[in-house]
Backbone as ProteinMPNN parsed JSONL, in Angstrom:
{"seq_chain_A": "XXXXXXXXXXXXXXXXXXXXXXXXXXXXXXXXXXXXXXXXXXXXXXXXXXXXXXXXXXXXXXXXXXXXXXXXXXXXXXXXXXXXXXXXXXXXXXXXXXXXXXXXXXXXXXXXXXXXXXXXXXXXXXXXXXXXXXXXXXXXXXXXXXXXXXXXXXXXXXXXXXXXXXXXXXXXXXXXXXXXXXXXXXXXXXXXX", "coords_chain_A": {"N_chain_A": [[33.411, -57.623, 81.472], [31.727, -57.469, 84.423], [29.08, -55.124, 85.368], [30.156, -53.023, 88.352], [28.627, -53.353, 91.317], [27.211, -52.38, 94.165], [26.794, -51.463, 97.816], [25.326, -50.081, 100.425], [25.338, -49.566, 103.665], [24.016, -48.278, 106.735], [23.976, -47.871, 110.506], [23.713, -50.242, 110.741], [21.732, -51.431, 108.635], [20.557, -51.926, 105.553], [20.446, -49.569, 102.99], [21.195, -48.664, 100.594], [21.526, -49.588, 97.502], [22.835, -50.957, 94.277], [24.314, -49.176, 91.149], [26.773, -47.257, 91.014], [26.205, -44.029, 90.533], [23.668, -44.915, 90.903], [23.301, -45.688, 93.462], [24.454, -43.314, 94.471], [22.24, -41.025, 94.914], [20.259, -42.655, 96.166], [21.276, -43.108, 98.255], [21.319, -39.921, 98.687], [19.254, -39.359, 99.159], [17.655, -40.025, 101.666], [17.268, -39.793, 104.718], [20.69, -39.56, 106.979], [21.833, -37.744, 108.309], [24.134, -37.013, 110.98], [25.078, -39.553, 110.669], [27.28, -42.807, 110.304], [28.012, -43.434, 106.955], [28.615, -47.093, 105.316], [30.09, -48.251, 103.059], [30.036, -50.954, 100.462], [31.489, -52.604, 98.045], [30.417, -55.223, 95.81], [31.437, -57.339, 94.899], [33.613, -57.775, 95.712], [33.311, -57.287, 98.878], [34.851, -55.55, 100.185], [35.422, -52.591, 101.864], [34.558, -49.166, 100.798], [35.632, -46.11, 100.674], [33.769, -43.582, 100.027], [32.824, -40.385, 99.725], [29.593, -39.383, 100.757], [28.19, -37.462, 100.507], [29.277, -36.366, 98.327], [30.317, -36.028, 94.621], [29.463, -38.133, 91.609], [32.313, -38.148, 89.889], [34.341, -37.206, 91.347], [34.036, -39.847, 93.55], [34.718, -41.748, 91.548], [37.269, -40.747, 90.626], [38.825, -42.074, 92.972], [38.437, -44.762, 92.677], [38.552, -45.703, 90.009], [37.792, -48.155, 88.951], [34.765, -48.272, 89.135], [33.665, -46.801, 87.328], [31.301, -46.689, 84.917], [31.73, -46.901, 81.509], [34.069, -47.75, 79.881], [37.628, -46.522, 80.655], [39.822, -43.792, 80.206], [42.596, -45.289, 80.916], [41.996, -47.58, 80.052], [41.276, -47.738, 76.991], [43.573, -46.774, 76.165], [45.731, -46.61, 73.302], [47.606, -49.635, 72.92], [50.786, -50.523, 72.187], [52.882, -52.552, 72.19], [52.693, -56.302, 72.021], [49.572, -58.507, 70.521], [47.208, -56.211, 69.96], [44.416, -56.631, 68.606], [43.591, -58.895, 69.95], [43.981, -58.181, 72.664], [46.32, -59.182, 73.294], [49.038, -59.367, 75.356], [52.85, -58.53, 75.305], [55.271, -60.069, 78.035], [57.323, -61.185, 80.276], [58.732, -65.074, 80.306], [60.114, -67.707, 82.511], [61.242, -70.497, 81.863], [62.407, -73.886, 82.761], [65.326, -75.834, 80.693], [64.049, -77.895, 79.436], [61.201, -77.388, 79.407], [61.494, -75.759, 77.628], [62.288, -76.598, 75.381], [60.132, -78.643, 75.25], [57.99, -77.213, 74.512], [58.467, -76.268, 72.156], [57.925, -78.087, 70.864], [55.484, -78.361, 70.31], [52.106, -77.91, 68.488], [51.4, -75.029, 67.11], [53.411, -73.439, 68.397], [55.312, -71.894, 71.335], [53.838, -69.537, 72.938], [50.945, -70.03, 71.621], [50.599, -72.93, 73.06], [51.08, -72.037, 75.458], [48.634, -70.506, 76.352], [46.75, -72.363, 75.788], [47.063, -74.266, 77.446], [47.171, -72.324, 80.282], [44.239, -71.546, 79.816], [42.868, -73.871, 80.022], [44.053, -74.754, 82.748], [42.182, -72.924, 83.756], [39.491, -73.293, 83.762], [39.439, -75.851, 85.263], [40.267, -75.475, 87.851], [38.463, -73.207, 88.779], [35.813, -73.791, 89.789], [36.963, -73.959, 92.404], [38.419, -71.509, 93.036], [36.13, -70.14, 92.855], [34.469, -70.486, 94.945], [37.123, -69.754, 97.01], [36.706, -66.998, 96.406], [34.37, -65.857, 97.162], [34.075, -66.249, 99.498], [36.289, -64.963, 101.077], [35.176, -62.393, 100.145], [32.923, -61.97, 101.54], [34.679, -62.389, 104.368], [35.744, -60.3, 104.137], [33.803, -57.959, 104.367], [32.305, -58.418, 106.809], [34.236, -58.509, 108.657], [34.487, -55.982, 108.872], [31.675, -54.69, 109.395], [30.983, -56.739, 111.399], [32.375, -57.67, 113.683], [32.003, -57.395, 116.27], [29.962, -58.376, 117.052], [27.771, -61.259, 118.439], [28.474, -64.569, 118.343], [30.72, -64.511, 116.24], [32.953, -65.485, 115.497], [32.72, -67.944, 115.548], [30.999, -68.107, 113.428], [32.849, -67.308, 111.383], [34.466, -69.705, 111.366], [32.665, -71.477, 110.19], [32.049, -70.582, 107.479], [34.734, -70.475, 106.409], [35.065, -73.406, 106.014], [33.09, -73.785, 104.601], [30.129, -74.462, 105.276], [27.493, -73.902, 104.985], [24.989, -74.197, 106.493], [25.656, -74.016, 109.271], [27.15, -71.468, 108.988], [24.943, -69.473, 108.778], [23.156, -70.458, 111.031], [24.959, -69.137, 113.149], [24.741, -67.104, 112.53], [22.44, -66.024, 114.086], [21.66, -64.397, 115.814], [22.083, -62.212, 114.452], [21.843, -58.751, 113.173], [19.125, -58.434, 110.267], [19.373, -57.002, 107.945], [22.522, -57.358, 107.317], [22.797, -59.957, 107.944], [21.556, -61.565, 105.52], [22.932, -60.044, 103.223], [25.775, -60.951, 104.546], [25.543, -63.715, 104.135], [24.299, -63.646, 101.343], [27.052, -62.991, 100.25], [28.64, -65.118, 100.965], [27.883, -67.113, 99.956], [26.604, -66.677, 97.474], [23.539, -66.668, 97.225], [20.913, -65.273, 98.172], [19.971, -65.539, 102.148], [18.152, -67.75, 103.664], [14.59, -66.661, 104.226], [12.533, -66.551, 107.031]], "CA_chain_A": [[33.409, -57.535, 82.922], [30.215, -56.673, 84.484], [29.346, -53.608, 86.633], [30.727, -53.178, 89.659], [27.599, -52.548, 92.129], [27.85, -51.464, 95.443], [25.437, -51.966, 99.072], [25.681, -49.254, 101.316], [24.955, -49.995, 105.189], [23.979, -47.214, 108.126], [23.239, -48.73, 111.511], [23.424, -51.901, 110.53], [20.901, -51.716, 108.223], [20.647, -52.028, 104.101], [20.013, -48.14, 102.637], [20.925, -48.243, 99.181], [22.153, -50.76, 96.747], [23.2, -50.528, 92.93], [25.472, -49.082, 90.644], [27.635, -45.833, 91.8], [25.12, -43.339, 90.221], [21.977, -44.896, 91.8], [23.823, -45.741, 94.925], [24.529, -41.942, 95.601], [20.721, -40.696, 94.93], [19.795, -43.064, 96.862], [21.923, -42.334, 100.104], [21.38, -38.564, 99.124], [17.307, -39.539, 99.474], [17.89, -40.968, 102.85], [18.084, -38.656, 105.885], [21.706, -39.481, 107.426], [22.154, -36.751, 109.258], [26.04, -37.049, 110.816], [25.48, -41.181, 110.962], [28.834, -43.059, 109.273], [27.278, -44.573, 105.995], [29.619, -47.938, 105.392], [29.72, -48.764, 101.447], [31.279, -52.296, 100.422], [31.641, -53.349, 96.72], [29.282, -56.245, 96.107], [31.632, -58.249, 93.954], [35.014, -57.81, 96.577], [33.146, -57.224, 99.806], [35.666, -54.366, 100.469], [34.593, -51.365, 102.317], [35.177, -48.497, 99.865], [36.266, -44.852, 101.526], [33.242, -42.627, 99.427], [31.915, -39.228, 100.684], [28.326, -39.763, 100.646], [27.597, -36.133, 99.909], [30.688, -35.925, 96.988], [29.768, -36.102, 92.981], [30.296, -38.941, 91.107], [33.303, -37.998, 89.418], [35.588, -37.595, 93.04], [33.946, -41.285, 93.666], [35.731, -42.239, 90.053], [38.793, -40.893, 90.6], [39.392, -42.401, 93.666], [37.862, -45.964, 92.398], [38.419, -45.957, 88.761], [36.827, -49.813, 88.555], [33.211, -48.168, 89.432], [33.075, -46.177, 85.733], [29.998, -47.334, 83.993], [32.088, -47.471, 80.44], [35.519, -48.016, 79.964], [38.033, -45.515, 81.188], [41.08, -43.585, 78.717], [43.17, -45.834, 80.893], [41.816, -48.681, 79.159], [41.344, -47.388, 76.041], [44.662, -46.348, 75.628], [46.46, -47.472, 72.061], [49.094, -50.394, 72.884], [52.128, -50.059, 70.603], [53.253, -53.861, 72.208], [51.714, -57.359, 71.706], [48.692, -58.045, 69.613], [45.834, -55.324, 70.149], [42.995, -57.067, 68.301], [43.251, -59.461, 70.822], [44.18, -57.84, 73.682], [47.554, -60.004, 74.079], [50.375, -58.117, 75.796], [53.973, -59.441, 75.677], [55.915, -60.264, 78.958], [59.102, -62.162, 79.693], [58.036, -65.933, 81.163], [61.101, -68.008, 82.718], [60.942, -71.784, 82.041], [63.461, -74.639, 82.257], [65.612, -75.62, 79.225], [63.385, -79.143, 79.46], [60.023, -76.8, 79.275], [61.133, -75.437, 76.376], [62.581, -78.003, 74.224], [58.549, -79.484, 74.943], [56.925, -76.246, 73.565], [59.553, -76.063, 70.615], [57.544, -79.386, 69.609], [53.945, -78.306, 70.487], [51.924, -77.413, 67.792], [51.288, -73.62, 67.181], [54.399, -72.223, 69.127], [54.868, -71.539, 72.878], [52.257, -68.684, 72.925], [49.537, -70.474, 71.783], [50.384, -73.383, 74.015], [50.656, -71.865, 76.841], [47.364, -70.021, 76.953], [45.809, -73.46, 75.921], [47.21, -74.915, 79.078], [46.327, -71.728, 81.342], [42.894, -72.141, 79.973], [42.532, -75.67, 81.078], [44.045, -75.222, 84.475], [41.569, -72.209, 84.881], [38.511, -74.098, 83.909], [39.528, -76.588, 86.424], [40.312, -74.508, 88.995], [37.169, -72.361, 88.753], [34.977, -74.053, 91.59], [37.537, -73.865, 94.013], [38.144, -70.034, 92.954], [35.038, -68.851, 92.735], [34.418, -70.218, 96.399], [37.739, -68.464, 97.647], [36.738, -65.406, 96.045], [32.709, -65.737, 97.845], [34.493, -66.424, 101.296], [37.16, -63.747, 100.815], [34.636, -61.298, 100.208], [32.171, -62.41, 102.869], [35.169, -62.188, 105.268], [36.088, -58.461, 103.787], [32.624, -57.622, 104.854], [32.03, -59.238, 107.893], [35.193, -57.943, 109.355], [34.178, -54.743, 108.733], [30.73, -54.605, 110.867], [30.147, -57.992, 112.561], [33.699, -58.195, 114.676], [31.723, -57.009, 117.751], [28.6, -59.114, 116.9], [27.839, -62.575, 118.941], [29.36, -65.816, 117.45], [31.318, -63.971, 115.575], [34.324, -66.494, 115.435], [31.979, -69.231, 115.17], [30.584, -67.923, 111.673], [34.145, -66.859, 110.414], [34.873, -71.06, 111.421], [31.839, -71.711, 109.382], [32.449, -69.555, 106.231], [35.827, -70.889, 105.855], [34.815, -74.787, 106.079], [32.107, -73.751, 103.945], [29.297, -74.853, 105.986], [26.084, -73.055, 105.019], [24.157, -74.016, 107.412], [26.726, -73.508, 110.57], [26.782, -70.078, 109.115], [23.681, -68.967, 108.954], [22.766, -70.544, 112.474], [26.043, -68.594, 113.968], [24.335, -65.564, 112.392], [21.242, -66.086, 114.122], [21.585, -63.117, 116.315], [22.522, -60.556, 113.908], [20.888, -57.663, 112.356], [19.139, -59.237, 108.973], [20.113, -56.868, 106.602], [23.641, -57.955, 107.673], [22.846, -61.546, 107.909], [21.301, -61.495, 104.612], [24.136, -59.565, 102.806], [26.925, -62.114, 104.332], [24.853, -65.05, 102.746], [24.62, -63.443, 99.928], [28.137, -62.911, 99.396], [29.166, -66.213, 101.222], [27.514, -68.334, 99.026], [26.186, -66.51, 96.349], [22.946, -67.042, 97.555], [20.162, -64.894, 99.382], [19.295, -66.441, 103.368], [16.46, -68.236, 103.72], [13.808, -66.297, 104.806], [11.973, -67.388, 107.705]], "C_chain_A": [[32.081, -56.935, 83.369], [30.409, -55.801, 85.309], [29.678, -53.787, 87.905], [28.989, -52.605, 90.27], [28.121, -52.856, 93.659], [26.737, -51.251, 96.978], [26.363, -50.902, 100.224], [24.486, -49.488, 102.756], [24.791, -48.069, 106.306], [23.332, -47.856, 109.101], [22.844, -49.944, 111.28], [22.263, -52.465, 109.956], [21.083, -50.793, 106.672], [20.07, -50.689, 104.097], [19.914, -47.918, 101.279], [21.93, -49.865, 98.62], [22.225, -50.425, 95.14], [24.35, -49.707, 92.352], [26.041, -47.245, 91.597], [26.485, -44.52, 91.646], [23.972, -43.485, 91.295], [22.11, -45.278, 93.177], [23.649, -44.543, 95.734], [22.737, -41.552, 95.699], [19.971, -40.989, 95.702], [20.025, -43.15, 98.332], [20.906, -40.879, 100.274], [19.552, -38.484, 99.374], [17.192, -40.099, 100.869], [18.492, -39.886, 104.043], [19.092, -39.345, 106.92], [21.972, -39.031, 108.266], [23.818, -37.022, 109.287], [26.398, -38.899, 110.692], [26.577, -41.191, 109.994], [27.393, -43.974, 108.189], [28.45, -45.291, 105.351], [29.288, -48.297, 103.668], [30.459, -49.422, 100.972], [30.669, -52.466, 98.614], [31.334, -54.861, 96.794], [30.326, -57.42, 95.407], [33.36, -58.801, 95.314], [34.693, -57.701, 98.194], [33.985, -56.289, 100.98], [35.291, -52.926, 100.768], [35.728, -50.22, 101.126], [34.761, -47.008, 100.536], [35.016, -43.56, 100.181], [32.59, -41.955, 100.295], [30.803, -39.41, 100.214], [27.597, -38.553, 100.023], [28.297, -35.655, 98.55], [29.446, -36.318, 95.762], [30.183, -37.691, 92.843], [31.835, -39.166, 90.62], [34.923, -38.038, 90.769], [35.501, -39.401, 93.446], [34.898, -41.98, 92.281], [37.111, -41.989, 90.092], [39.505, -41.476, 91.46], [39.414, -43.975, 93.161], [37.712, -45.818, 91.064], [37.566, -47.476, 88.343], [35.099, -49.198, 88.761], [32.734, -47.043, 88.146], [32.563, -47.128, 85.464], [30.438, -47.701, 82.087], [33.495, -46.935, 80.849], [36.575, -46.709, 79.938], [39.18, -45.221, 80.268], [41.996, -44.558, 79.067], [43.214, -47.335, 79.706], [41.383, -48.739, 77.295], [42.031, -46.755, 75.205], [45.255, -46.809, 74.095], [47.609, -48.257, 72.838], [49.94, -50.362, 72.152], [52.445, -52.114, 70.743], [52.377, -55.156, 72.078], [50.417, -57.535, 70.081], [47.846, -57.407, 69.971], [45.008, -55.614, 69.745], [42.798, -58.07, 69.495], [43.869, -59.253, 72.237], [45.849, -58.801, 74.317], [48.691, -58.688, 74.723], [51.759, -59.391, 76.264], [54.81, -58.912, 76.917], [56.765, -61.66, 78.743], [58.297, -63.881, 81.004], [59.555, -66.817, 80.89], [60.672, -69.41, 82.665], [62.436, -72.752, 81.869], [63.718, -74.726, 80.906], [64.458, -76.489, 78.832], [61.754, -78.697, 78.781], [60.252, -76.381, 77.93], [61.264, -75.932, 75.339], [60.797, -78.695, 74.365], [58.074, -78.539, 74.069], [57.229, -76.232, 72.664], [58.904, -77.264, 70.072], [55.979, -79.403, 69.176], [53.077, -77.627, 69.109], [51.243, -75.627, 68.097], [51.793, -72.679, 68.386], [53.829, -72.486, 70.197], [53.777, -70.954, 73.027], [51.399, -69.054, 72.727], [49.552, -72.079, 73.132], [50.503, -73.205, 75.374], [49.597, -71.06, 77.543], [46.433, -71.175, 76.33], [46.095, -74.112, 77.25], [46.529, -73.671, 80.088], [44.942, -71.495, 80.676], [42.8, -73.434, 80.688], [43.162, -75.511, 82.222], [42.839, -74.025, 84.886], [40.369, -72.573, 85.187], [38.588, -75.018, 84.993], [39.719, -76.18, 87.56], [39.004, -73.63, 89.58], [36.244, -72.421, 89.597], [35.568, -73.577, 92.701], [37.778, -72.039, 94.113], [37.579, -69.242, 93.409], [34.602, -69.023, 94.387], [35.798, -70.026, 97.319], [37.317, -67.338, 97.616], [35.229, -65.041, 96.786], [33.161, -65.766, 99.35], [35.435, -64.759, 101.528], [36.578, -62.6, 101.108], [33.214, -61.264, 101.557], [32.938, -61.874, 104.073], [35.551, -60.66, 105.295], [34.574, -57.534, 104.984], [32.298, -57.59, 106.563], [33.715, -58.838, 109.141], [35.401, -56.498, 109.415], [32.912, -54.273, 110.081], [30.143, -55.465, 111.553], [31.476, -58.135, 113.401], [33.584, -57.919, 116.102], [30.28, -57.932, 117.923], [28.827, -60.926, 117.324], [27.731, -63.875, 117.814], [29.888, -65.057, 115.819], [32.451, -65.457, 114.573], [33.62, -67.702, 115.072], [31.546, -69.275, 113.604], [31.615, -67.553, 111.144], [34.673, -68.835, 109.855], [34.122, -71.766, 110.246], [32.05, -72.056, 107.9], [33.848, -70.727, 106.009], [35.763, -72.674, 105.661], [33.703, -74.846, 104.944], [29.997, -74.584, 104.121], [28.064, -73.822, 106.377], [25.461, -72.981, 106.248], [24.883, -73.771, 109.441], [26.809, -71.978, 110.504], [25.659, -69.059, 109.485], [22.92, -69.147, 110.542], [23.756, -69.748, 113.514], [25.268, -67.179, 113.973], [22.964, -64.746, 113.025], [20.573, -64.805, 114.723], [21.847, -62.01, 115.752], [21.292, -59.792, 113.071], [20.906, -58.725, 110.659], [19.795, -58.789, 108.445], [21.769, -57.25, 106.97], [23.699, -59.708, 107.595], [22.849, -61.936, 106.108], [22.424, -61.136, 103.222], [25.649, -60.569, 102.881], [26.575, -62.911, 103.82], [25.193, -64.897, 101.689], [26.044, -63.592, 99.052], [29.398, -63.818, 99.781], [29.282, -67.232, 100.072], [26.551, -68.101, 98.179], [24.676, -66.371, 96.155], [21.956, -66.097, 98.763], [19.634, -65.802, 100.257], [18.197, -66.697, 103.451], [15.84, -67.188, 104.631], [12.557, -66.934, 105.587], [10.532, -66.587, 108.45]], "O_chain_A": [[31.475, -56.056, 82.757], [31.446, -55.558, 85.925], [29.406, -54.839, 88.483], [28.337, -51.694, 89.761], [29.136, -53.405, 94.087], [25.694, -50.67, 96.678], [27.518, -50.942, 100.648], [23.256, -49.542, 102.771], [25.517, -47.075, 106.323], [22.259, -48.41, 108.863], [21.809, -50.533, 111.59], [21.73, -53.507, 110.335], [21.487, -49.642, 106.508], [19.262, -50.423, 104.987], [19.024, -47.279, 100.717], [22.625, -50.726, 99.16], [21.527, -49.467, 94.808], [25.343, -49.55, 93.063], [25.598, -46.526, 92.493], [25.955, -44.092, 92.671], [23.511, -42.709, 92.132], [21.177, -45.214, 93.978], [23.151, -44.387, 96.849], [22.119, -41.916, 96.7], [19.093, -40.246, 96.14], [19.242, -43.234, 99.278], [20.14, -40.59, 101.193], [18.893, -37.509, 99.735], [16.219, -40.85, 100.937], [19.603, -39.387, 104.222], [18.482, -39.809, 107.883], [22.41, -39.686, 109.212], [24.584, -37.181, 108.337], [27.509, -39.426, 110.642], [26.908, -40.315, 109.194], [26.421, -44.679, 108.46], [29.318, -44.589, 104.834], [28.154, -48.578, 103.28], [31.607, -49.002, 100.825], [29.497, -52.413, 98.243], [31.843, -55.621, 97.618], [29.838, -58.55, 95.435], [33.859, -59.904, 95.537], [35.64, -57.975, 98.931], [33.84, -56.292, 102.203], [34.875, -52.182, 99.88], [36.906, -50.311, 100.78], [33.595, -46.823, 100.883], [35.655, -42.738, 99.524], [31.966, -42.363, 101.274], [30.84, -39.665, 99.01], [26.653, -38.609, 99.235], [27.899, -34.72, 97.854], [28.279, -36.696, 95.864], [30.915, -38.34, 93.591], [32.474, -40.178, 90.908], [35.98, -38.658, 90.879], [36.489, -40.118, 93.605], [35.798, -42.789, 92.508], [37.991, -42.761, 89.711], [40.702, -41.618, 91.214], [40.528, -44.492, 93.254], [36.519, -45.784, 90.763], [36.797, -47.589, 87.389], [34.236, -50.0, 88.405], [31.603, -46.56, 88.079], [32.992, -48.273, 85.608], [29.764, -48.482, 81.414], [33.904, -46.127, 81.683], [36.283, -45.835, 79.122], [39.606, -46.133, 79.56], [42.541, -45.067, 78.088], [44.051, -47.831, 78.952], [41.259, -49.756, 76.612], [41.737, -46.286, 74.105], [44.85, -47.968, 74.003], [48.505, -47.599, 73.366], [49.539, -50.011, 71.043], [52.3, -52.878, 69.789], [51.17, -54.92, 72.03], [50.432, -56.915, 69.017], [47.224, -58.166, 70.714], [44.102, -54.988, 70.293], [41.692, -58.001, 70.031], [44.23, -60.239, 72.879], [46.252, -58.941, 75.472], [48.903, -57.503, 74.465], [51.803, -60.4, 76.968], [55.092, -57.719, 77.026], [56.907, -62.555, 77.91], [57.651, -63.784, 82.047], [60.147, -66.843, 79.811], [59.715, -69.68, 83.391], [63.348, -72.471, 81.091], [63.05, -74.199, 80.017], [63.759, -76.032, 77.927], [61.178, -79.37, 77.926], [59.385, -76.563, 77.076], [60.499, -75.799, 74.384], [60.37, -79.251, 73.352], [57.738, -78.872, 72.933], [56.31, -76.169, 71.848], [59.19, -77.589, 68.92], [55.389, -80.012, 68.283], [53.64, -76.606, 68.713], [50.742, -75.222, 69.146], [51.254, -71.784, 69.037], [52.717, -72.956, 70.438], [52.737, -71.58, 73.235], [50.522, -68.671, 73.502], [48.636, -72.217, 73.943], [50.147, -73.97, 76.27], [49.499, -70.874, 78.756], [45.234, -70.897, 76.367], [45.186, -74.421, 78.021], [45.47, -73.93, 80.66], [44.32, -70.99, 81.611], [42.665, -73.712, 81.88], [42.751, -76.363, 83.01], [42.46, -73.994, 86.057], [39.897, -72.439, 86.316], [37.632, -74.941, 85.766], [39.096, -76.797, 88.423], [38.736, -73.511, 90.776], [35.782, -71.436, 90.173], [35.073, -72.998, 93.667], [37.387, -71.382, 95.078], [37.831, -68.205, 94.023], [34.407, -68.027, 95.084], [35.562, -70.158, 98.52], [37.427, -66.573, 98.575], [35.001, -63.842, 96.948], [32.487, -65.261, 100.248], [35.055, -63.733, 102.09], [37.0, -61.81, 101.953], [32.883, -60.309, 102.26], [32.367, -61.095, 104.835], [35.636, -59.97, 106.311], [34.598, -56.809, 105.978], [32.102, -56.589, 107.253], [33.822, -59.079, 110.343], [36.364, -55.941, 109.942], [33.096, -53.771, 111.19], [29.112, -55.304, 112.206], [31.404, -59.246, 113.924], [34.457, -58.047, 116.96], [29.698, -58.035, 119.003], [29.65, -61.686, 116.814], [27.067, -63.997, 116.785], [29.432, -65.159, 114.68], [32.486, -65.999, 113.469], [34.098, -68.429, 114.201], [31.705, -70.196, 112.802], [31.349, -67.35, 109.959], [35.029, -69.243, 108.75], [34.71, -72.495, 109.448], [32.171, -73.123, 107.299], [33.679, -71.777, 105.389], [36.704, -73.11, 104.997], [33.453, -75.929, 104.415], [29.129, -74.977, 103.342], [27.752, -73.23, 107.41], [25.374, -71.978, 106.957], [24.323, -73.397, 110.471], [26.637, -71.248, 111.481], [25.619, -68.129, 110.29], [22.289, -68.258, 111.114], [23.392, -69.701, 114.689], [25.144, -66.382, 114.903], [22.516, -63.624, 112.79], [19.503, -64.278, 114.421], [21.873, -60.927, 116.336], [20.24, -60.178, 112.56], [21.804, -59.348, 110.092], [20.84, -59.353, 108.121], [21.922, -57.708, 105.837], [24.624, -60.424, 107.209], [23.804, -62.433, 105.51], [22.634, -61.976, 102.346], [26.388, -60.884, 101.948], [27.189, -63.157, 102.782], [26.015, -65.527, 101.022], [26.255, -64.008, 97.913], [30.561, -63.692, 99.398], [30.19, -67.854, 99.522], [25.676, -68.938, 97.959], [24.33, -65.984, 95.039], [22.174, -66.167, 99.972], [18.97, -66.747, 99.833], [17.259, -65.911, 103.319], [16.415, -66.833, 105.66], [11.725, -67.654, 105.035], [9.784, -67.225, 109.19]]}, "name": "protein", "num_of_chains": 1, "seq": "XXXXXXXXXXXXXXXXXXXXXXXXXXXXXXXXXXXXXXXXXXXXXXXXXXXXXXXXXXXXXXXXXXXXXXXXXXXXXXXXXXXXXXXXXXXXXXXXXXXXXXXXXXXXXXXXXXXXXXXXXXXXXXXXXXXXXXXXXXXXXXXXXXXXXXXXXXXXXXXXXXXXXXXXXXXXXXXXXXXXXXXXXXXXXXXXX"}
């Protein structure tokens, strides 16, 4: 899984960017004063509730996903499944019809049914990955553009997937904001003009 990094906004304008560590340093280098500093997770576009002046460690406990190596949760011993490969057993409900097929498949239910959910996820995977780029775009973007002109017009955009409708909706907004929804629309820093 890769690192979680992290884009922190004040006044509608980019301040710090990177992982949790070089995120704070980089706020705490940045005169603030009482302004709100807004800090969204780059991968979920989800505003995330950190005191700007706190340690790392208060940021971790609240947001365990923003540890830099793997946490005791996850490094717990499993007693169930297999542990070299990370399997874990759960109960899965299928007709009798479903299972009389697997009972013929070679190498048991279990292996065929994480050869099938591989192949539907590979196939699935385009359409995914642009839910999960809109999703987080809209996380964002509903955070500090919901007072910002053509608002509704670039949400219409975004969801049709219509780059360039977006970007022209956005025409009036603060860059680093423009720039940032691009980015995490469509994966993709805005043309610079």
């Amino acid at each position: 899984m890769p690192p979680v990094t992290l884009t922190a906004f004040m006044q509608r304008q980019q301040i710090a960017h990177g992982n949790l560590s070089e995120l704070l340093q980089q706020i705490k280098a940045t005169p603030i004063g009482n302004e709100p500093v807004f800090i969204f997770n780059d991968q979920t576009g989800k505003r995330l509730d950190i005191h700007v002046q706190g340690d790392e460690a208060s940021a971790i406990a609240a947001y365990p996903e923003l540890a830099e190596g793997p946490t005791e949760e996850a490094t717990a011993v499993k007693t169930r499944g297999r542990p070299k490969l990370g399997v874990a057993a759960k109960e899965v409900t299928l007709l009798p019809r479903h299972w009389e097929w697997l009972a013929t498949q070679p190498g048991g239910a279990s292996a065929t049914l994480r050869r099938l959910i591989e192949q539907a996820r590979k196939a699935s995977e385009p359409a995914d990955s642009k839910r999960r780029r809109h999703e987080s775009a809209y996380q964002f973007m509903h955070e500090v553009a919901g007072d910002l002109p053509e608002y509704e017009t670039c949400l219409r955009a975004l969801f049709a997937d219509d780059e360039v409708a977006f970007n022209a909706a956005m025409e009036g907004w603060p860059q680093d904001i423009r720039r940032y929804a691009a980015t995490l629309a469509f994966g993709k820093q805005e043309s610079q003009k």
